[in-house]
N, C-alpha and C positions, 0 to 999 in steps of 0.2 A: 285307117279309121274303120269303124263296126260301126252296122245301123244297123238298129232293131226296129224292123214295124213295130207298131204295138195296133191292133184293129181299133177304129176311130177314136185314135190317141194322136199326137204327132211325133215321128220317128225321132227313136234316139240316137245321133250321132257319138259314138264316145271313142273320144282320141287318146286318152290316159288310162291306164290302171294301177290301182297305189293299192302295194299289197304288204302284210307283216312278211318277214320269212318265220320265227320259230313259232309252231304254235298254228301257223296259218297254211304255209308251203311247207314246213320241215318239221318235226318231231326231235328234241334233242341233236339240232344243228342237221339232220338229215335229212336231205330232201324227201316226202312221202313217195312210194313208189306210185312212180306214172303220173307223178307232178311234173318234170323235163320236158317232156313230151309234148306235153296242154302247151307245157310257157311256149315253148319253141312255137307253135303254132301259133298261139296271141300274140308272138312277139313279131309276128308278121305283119298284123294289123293292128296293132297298138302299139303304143308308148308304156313300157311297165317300169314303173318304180317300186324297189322293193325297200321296203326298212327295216333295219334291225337293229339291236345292242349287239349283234354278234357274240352273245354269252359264248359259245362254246369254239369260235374264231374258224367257223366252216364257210359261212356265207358265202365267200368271197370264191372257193373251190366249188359248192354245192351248184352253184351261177354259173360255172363254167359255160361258156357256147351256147347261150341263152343272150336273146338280144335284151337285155334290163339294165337298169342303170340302179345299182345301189350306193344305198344312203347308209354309213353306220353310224347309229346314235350315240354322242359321248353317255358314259354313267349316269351324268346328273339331269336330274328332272325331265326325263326322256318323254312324258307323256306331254310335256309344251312344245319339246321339238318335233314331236310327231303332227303336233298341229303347225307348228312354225322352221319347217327346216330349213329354207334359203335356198343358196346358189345351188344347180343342178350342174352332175356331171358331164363332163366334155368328153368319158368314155367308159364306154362298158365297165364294172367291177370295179373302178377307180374310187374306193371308200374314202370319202372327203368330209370332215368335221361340219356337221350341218350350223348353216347360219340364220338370224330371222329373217324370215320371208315367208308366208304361207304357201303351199300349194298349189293353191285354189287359184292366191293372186297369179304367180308364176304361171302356170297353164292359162289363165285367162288373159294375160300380159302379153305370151306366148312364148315367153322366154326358157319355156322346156324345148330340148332339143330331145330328135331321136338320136339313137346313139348306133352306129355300123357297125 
């Protein structure tokens, strides 16, 4: 978990982070240089979901030794599954056809696991 004070706010605990890979962490399926690094470190103290279409089928290599659990989007209407992807993986890089379920609910249900 990561807490951020905020000065006369109430601190933010945040146990999730849900991130795109291409476009956000990678560039044309590559990870940005010195993005590894960061995750490795937040993936210490958080929970990272990455999602993708895996347009260019790196994902899953680029994740290597990064504690994150990826999602990869089927082709069709990816922008509902990015809202609604379902069941969460049972292991690191394990790319599983997402199902309805939102996020939100699933981390708030608690039924996101961290993944070793």
């Amino acid at each position: 978990m990561l807490v951020i004070n905020i000065p006369g706010k109430k601190s933010l605990e945040i146990k999730h982070l849900i991130l795109d890979f291409n476009g956000t962490l990678a560039i044309d399926g590559k990870l940005i240089e010195g993005t590894k690094p960061l995750l490795e470190l937040l993936g210490k103290q958080l929970i990272i979901h990455v999602l993708t279409a895996d347009t260019f089928g790196s994902a899953e290599k680029e994740l290597a030794g990064i504690n994150c659990i990826l999602k990869v989007l089927s082709p069709e209407m990816q922008d509902m599954q990015k809202e609604s992807p379902g069941q969460w993986s049972q292991a690191a890089h394990q790319p599983e056809k997402v199902k309805p379920e939102s996020f939100a609910m699933a981390i708030k249900k608690g039924t996101a696991e961290k993944v070793c």
